[in-house]
PQR file of N, CA, C, O and H, with PARSE charges and radii, in Angstrom:
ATOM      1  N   UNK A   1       0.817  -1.191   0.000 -0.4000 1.5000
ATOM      2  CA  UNK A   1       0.000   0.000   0.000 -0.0000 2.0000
ATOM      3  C   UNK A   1       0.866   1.262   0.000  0.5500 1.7000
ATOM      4  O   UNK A   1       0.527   2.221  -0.693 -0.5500 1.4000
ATOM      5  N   UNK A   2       2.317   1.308   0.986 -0.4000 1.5000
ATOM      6  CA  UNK A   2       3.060   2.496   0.621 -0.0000 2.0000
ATOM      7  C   UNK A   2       3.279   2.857  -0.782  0.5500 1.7000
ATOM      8  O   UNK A   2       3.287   4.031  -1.152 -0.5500 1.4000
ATOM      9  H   UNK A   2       2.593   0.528   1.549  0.4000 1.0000
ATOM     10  N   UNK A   3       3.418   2.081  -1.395 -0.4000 1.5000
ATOM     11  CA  UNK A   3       4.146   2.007  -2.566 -0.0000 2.0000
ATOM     12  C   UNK A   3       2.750   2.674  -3.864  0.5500 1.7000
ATOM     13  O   UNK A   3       3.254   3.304  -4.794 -0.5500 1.4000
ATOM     14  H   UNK A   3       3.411   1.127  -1.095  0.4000 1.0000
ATOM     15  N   UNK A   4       1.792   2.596  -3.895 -0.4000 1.5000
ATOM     16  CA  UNK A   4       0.696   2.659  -4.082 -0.0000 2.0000
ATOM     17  C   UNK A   4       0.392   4.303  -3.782  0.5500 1.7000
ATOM     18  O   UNK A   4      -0.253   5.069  -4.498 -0.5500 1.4000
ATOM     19  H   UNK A   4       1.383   2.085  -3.139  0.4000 1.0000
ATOM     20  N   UNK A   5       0.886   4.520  -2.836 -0.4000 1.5000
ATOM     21  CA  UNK A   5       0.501   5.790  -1.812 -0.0000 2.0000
ATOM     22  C   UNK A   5       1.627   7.014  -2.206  0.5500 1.7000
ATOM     23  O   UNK A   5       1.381   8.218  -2.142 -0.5500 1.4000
ATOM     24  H   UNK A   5       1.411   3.899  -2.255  0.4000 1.0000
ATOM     25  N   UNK A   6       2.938   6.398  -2.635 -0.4000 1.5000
ATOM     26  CA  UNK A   6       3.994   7.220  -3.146 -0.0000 2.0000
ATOM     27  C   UNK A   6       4.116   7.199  -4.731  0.5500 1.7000
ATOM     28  O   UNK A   6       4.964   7.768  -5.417 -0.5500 1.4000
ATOM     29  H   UNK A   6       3.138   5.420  -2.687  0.4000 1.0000
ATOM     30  N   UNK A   7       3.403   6.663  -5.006 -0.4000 1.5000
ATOM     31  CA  UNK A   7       3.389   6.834  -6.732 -0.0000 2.0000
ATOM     32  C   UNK A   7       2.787   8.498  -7.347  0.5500 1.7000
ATOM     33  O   UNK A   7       3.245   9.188  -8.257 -0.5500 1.4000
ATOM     34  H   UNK A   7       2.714   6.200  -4.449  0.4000 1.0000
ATOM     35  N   UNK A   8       1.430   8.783  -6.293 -0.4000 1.5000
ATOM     36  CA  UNK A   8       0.874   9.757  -6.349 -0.0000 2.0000
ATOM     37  C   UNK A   8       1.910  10.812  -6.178  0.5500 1.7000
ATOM     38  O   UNK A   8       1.973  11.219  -7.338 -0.5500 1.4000
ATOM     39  H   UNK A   8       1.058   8.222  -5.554  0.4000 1.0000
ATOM     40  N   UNK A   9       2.555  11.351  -5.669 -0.4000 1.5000
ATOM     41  CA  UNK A   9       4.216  12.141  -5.190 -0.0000 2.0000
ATOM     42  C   UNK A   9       4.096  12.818  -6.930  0.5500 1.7000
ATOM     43  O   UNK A   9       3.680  12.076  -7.820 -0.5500 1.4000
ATOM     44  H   UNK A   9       2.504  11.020  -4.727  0.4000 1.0000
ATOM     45  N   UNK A  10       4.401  13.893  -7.156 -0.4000 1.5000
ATOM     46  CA  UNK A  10       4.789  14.528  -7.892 -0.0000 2.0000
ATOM     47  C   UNK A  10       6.366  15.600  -7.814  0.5500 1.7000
ATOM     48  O   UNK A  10       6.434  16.679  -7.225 -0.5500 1.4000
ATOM     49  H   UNK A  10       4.739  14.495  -6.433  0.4000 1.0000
ATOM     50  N   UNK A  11       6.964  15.243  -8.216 -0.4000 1.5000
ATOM     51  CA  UNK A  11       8.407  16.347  -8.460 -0.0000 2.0000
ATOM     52  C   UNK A  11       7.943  17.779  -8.499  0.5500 1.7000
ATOM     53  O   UNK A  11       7.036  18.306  -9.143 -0.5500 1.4000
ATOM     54  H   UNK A  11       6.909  14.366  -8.694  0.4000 1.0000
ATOM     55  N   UNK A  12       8.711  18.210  -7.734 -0.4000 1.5000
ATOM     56  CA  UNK A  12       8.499  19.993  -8.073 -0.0000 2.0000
ATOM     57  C   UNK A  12       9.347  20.459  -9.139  0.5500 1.7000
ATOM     58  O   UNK A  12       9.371  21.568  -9.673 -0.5500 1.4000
ATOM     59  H   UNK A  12       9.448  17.782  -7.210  0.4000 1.0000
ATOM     60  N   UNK A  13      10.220  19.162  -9.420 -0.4000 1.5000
ATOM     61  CA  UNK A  13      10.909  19.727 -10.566 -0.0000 2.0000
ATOM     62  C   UNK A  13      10.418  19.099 -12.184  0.5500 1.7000
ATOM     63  O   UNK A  13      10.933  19.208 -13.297 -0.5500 1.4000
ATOM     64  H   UNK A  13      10.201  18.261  -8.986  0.4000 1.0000
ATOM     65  N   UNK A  14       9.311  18.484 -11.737 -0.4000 1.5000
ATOM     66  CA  UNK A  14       8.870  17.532 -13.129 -0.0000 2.0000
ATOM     67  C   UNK A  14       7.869  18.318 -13.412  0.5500 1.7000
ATOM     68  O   UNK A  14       7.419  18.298 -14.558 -0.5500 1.4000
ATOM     69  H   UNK A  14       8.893  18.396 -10.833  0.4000 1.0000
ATOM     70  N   UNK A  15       7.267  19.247 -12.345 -0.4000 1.5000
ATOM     71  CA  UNK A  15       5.933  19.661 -12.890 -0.0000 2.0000
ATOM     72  C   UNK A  15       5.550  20.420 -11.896  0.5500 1.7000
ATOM     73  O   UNK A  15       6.082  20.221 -10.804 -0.5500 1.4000
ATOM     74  H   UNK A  15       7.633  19.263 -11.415  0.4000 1.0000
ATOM     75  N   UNK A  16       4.528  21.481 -12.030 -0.4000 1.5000
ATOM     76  CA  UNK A  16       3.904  22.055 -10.380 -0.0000 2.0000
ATOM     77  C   UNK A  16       2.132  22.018 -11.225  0.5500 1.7000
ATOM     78  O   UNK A  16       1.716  21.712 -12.343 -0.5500 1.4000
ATOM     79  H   UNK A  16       4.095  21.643 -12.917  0.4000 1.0000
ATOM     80  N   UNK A  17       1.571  22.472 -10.054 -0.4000 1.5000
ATOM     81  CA  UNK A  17       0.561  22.211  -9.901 -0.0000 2.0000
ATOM     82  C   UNK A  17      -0.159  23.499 -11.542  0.5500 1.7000
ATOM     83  O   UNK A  17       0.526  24.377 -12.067 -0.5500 1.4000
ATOM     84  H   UNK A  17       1.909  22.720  -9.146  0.4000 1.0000
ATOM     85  N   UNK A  18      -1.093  23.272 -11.787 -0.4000 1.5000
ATOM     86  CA  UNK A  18      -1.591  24.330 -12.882 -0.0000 2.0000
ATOM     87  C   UNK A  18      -2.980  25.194 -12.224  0.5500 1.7000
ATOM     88  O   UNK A  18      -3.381  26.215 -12.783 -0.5500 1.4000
ATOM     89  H   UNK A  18      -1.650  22.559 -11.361  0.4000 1.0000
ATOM     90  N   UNK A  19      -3.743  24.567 -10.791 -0.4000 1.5000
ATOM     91  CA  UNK A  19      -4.713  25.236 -10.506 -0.0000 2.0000
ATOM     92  C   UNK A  19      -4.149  25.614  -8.689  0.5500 1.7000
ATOM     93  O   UNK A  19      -3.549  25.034  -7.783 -0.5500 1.4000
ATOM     94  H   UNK A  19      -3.417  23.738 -10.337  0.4000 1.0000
ATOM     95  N   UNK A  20      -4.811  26.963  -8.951 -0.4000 1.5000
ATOM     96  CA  UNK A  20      -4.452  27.431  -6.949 -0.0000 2.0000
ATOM     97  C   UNK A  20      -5.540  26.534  -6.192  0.5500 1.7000
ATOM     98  O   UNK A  20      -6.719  26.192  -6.293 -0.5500 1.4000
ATOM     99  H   UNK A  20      -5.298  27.433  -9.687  0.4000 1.0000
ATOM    100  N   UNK A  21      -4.670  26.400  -5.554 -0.4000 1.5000
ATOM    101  CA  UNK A  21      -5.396  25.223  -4.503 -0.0000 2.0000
ATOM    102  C   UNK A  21      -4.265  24.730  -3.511  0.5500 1.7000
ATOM    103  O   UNK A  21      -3.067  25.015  -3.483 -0.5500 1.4000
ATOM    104  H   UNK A  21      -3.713  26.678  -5.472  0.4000 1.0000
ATOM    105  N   UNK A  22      -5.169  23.743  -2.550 -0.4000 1.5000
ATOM    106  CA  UNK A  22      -4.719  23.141  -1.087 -0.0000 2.0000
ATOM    107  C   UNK A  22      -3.664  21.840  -1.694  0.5500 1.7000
ATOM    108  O   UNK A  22      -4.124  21.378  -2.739 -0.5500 1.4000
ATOM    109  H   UNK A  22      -6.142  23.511  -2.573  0.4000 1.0000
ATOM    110  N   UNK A  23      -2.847  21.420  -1.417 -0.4000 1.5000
ATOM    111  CA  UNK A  23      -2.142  20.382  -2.265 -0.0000 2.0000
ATOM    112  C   UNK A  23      -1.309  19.919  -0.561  0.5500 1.7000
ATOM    113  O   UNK A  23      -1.072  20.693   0.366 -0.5500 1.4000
ATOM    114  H   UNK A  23      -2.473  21.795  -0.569  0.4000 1.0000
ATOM    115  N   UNK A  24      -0.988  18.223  -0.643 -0.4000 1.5000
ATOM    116  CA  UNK A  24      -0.249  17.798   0.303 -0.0000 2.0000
ATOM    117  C   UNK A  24       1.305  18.305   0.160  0.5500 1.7000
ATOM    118  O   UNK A  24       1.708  18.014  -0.966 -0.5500 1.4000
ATOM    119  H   UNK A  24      -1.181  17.594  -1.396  0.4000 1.0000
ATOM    120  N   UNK A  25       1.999  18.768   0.703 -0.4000 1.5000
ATOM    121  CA  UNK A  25       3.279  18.765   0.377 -0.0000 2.0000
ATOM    122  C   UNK A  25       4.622  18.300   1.282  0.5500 1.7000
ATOM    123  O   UNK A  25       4.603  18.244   2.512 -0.5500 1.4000
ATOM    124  H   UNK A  25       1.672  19.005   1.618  0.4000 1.0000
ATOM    125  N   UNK A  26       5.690  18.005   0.518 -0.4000 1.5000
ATOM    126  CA  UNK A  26       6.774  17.558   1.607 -0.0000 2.0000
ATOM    127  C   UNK A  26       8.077  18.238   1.249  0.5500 1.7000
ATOM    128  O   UNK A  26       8.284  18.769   0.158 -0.5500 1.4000
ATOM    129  H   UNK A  26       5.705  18.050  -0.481  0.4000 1.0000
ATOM    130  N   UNK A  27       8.724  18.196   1.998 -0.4000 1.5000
ATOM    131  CA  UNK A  27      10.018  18.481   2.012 -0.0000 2.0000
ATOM    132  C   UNK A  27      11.276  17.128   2.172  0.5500 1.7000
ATOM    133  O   UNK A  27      12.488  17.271   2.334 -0.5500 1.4000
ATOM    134  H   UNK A  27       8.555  17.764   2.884  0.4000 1.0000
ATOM    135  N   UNK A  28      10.603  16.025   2.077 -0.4000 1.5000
ATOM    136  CA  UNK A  28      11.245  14.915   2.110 -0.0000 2.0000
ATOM    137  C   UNK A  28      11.735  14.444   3.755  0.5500 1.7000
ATOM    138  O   UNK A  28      12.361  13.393   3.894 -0.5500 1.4000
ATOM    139  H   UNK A  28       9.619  15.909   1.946  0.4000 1.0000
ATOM    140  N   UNK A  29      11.489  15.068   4.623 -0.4000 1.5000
ATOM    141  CA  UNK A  29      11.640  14.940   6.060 -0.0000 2.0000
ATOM    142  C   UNK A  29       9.797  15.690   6.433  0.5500 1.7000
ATOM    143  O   UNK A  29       8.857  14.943   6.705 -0.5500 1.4000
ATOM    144  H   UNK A  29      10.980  15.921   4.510  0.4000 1.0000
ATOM    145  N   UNK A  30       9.721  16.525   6.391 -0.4000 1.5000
ATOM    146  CA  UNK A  30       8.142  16.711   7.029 -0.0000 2.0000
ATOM    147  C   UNK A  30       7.333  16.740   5.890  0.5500 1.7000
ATOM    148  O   UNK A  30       7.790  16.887   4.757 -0.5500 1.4000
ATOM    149  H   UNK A  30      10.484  17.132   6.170  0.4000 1.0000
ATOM    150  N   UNK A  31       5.829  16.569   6.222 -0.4000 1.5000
ATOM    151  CA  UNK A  31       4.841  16.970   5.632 -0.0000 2.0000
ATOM    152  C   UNK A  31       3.623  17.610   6.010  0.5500 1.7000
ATOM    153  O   UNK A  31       2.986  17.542   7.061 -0.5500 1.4000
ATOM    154  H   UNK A  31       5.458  16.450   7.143  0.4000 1.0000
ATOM    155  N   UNK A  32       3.408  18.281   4.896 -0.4000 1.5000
ATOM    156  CA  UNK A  32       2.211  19.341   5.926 -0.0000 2.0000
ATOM    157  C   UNK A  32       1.056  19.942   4.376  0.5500 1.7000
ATOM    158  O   UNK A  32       1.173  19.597   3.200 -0.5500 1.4000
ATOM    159  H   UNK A  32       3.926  18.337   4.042  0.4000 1.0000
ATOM    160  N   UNK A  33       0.099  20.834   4.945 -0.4000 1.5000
ATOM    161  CA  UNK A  33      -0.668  20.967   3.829 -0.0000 2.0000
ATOM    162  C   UNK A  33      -0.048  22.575   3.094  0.5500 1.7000
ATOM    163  O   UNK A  33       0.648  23.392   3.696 -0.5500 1.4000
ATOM    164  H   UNK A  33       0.004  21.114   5.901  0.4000 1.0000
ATOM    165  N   UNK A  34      -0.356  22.648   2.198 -0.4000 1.5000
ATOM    166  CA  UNK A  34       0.150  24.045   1.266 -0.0000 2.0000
ATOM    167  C   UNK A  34      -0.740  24.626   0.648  0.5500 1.7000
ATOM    168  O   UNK A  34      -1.768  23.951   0.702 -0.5500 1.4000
ATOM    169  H   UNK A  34      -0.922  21.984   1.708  0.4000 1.0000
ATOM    170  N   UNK A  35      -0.950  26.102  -0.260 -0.4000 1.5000
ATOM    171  CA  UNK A  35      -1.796  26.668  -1.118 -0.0000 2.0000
ATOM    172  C   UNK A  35      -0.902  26.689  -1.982  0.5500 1.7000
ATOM    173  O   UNK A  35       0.226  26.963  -1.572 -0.5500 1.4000
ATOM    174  H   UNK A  35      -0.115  26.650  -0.304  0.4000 1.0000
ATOM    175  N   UNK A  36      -1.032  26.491  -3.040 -0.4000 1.5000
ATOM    176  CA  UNK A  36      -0.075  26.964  -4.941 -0.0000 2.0000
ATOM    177  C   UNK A  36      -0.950  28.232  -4.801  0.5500 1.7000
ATOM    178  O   UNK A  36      -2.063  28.531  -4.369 -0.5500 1.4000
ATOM    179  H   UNK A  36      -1.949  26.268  -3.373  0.4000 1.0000
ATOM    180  N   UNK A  37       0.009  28.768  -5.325 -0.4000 1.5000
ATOM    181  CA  UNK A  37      -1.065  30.314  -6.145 -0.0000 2.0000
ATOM    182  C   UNK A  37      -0.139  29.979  -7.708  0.5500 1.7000
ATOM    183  O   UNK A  37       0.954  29.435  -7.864 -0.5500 1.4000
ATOM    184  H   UNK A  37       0.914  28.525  -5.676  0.4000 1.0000
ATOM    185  N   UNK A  38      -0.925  30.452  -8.524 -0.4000 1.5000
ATOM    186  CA  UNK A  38      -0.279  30.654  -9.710 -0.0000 2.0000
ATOM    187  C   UNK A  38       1.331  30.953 -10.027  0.5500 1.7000
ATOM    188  O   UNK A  38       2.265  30.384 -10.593 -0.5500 1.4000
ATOM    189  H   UNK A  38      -1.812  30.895  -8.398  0.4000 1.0000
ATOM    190  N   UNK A  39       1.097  32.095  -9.371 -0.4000 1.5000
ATOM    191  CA  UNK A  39       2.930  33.007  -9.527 -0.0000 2.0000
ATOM    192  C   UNK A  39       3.353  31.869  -8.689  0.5500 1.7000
ATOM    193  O   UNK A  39       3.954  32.416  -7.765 -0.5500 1.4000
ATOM    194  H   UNK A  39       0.338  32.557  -8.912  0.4000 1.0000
ATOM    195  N   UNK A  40       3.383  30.433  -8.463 -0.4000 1.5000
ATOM    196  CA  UNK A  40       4.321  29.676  -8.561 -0.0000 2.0000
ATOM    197  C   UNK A  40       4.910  29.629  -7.028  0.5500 1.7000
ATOM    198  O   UNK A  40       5.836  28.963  -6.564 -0.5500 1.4000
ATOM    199  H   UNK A  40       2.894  29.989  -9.215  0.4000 1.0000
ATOM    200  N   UNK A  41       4.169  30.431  -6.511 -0.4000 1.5000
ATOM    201  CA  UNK A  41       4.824  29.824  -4.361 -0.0000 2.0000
ATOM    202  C   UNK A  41       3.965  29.587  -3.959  0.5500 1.7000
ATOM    203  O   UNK A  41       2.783  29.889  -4.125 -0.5500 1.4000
ATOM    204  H   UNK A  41       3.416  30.971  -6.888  0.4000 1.0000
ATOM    205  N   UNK A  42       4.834  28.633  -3.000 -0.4000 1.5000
ATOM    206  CA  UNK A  42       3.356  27.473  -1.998 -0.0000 2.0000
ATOM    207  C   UNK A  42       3.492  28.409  -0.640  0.5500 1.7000
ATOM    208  O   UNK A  42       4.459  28.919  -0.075 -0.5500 1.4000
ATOM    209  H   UNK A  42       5.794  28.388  -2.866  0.4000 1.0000
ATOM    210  N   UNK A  43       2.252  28.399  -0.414 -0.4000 1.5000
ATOM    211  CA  UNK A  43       1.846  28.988   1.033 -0.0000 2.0000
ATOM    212  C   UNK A  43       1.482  28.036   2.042  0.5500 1.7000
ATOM    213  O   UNK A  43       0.459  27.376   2.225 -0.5500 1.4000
ATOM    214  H   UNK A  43       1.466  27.985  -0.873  0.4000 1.0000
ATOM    215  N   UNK A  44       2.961  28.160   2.869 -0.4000 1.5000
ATOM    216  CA  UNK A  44       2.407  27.078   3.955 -0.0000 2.0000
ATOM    217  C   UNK A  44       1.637  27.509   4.885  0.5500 1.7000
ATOM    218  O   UNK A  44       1.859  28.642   5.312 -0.5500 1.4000
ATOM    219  H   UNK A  44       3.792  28.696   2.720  0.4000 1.0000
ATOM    220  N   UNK A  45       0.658  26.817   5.381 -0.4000 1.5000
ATOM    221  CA  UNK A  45      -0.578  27.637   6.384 -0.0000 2.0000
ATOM    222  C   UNK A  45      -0.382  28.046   7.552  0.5500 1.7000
ATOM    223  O   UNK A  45      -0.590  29.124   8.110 -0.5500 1.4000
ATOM    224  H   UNK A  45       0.477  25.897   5.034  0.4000 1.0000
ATOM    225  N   UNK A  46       0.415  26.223   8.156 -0.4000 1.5000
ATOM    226  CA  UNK A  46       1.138  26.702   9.599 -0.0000 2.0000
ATOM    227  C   UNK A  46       2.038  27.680   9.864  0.5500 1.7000
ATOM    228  O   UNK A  46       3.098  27.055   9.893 -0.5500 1.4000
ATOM    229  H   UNK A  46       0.584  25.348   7.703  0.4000 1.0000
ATOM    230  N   UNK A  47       2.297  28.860  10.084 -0.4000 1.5000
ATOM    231  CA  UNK A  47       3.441  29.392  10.337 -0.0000 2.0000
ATOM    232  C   UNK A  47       4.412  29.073  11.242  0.5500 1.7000
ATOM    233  O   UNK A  47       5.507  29.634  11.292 -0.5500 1.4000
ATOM    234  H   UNK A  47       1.435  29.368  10.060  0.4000 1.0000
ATOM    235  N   UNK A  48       3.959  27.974  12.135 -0.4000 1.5000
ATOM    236  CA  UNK A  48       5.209  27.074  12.791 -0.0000 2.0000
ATOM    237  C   UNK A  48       5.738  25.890  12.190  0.5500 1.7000
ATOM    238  O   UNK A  48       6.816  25.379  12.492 -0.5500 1.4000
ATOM    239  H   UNK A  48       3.070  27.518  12.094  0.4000 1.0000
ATOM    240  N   UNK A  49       4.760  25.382  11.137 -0.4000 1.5000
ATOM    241  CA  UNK A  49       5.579  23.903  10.179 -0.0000 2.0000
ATOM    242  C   UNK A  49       7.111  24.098   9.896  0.5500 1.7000
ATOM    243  O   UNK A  49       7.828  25.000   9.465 -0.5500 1.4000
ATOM    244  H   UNK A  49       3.884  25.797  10.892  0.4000 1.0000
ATOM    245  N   UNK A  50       7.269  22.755  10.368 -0.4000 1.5000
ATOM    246  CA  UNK A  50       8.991  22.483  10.152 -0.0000 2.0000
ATOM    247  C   UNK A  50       8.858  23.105   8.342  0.5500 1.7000
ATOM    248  O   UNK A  50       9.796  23.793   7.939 -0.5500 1.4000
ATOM    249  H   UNK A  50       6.686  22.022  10.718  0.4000 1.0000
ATOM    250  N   UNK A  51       8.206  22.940   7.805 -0.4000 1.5000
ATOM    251  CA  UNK A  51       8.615  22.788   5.990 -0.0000 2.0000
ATOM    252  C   UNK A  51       8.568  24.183   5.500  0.5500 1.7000
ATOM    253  O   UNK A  51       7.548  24.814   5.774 -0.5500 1.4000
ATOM    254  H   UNK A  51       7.444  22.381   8.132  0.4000 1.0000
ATOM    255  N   UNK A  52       9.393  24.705   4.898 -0.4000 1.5000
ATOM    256  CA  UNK A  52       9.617  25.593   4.293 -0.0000 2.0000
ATOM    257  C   UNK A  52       9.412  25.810   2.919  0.5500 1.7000
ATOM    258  O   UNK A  52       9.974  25.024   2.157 -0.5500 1.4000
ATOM    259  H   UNK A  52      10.222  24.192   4.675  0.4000 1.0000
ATOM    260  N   UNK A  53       8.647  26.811   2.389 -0.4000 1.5000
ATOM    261  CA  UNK A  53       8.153  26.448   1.033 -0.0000 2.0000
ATOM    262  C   UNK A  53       9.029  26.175   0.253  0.5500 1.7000
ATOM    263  O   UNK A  53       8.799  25.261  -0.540 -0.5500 1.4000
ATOM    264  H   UNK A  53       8.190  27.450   3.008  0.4000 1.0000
ATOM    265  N   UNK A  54      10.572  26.995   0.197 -0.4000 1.5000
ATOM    266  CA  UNK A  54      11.456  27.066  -0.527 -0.0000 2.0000
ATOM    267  C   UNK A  54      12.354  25.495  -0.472  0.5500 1.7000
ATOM    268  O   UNK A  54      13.145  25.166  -1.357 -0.5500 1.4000
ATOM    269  H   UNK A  54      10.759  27.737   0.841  0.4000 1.0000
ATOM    270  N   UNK A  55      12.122  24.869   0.428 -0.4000 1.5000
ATOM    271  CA  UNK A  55      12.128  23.498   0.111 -0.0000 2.0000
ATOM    272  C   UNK A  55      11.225  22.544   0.160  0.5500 1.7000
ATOM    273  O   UNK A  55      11.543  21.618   0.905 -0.5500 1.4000
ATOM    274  H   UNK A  55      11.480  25.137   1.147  0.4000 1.0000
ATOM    275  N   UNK A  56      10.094  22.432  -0.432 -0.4000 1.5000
ATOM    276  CA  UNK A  56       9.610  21.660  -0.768 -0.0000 2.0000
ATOM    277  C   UNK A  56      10.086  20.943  -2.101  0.5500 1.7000
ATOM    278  O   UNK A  56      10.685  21.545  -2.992 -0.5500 1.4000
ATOM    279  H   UNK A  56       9.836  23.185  -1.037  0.4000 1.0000
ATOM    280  N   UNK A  57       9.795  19.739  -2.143 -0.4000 1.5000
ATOM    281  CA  UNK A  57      10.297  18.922  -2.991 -0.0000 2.0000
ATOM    282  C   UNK A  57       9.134  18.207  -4.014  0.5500 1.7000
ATOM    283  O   UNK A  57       9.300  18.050  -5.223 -0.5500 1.4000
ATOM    284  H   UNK A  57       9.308  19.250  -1.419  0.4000 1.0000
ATOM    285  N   UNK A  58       7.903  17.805  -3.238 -0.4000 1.5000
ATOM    286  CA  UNK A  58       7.207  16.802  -3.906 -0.0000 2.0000
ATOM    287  C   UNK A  58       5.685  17.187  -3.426  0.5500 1.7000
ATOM    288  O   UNK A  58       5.379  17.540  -2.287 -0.5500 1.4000
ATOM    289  H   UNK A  58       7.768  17.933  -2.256  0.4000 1.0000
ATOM    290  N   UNK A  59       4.903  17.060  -4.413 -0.4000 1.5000
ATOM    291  CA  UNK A  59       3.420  17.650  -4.302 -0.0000 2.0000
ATOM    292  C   UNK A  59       2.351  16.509  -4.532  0.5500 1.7000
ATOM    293  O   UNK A  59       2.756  15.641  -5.305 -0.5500 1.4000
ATOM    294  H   UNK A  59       5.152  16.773  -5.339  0.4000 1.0000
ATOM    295  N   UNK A  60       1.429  16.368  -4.174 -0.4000 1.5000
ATOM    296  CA  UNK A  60       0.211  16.074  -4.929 -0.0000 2.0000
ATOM    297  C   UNK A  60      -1.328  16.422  -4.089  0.5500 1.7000
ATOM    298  O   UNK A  60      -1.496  16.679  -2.897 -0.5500 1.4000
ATOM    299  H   UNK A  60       1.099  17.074  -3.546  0.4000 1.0000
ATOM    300  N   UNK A  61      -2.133  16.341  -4.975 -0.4000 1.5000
ATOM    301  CA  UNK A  61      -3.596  16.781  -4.527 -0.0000 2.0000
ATOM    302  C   UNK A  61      -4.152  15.870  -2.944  0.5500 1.7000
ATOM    303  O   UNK A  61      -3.802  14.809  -2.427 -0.5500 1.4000
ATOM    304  H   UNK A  61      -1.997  16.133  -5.943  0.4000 1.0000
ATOM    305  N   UNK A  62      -4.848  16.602  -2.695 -0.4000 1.5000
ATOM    306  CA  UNK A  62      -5.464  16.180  -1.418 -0.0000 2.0000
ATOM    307  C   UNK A  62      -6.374  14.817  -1.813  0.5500 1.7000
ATOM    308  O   UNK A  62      -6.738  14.646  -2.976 -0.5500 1.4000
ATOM    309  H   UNK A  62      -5.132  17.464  -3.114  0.4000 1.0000
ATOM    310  N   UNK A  63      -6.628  14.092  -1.000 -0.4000 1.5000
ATOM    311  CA  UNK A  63      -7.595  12.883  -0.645 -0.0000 2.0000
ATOM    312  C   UNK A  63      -9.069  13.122  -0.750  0.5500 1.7000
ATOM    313  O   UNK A  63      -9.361  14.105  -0.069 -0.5500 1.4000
ATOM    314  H   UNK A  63      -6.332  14.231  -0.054  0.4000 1.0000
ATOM    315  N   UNK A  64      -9.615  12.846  -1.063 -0.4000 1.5000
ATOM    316  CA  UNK A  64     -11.345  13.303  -1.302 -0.0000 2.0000
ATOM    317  C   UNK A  64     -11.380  12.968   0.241  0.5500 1.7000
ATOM    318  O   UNK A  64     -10.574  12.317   0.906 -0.5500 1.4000
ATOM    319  H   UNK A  64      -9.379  12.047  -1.616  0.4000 1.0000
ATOM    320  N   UNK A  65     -12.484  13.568   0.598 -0.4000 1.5000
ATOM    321  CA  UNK A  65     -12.177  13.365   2.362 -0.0000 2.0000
ATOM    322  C   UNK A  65     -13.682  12.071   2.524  0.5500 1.7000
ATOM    323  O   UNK A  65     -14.542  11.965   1.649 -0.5500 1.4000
ATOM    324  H   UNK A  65     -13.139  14.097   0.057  0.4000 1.0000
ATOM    325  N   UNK A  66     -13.660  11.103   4.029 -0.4000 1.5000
ATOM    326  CA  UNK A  66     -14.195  10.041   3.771 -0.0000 2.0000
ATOM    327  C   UNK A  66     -15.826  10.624   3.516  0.5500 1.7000
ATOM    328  O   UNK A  66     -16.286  11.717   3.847 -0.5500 1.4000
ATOM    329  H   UNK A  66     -12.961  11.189   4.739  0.4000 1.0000
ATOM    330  N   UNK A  67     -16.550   9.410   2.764 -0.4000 1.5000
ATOM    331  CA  UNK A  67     -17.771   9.354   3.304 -0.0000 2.0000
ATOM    332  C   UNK A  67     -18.895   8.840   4.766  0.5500 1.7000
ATOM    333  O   UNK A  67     -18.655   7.868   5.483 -0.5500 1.4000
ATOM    334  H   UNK A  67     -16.176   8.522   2.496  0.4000 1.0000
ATOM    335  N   UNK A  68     -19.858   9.584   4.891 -0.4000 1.5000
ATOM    336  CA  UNK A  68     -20.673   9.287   5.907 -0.0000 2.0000
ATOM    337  C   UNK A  68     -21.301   7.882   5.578  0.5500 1.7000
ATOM    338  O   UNK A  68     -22.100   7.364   6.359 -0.5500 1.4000
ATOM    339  H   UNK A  68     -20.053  10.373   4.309  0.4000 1.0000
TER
END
């Protein structure tokens, strides 16, 4: 199932996101949630998250969240 779960992982250097939005992101040691804006920087929400936008490494879209 990891394996399954890390396929989804996108490169920040293969590609970034094309719509502003909430996206999972990592820095390859933490992970936490982000905003893309267009002009191309991620806004991390926490202002105490270990992850720093300027290193982030790897992106992908959020989880549809469960059903009732």
């Amino acid at each position: 199932m990891e394996t399954e779960a890390m396929s989804n992982w996108i490169r920040c250097k293969d590609r970034l996101p094309t719509v502003c939005d909430d996206y999972l992101v990592t820095d390859l040691e933490f992970y936490e949630i982000a905003h893309f804006n267009l002009s191309g920087v991620w806004d991390v929400h926490d202002g105490y998250s270990p992850v720093r936008s300027e290193r982030i490494t790897h992106w992908m879209p959020l989880p549809e969240p469960p059903q009732p």
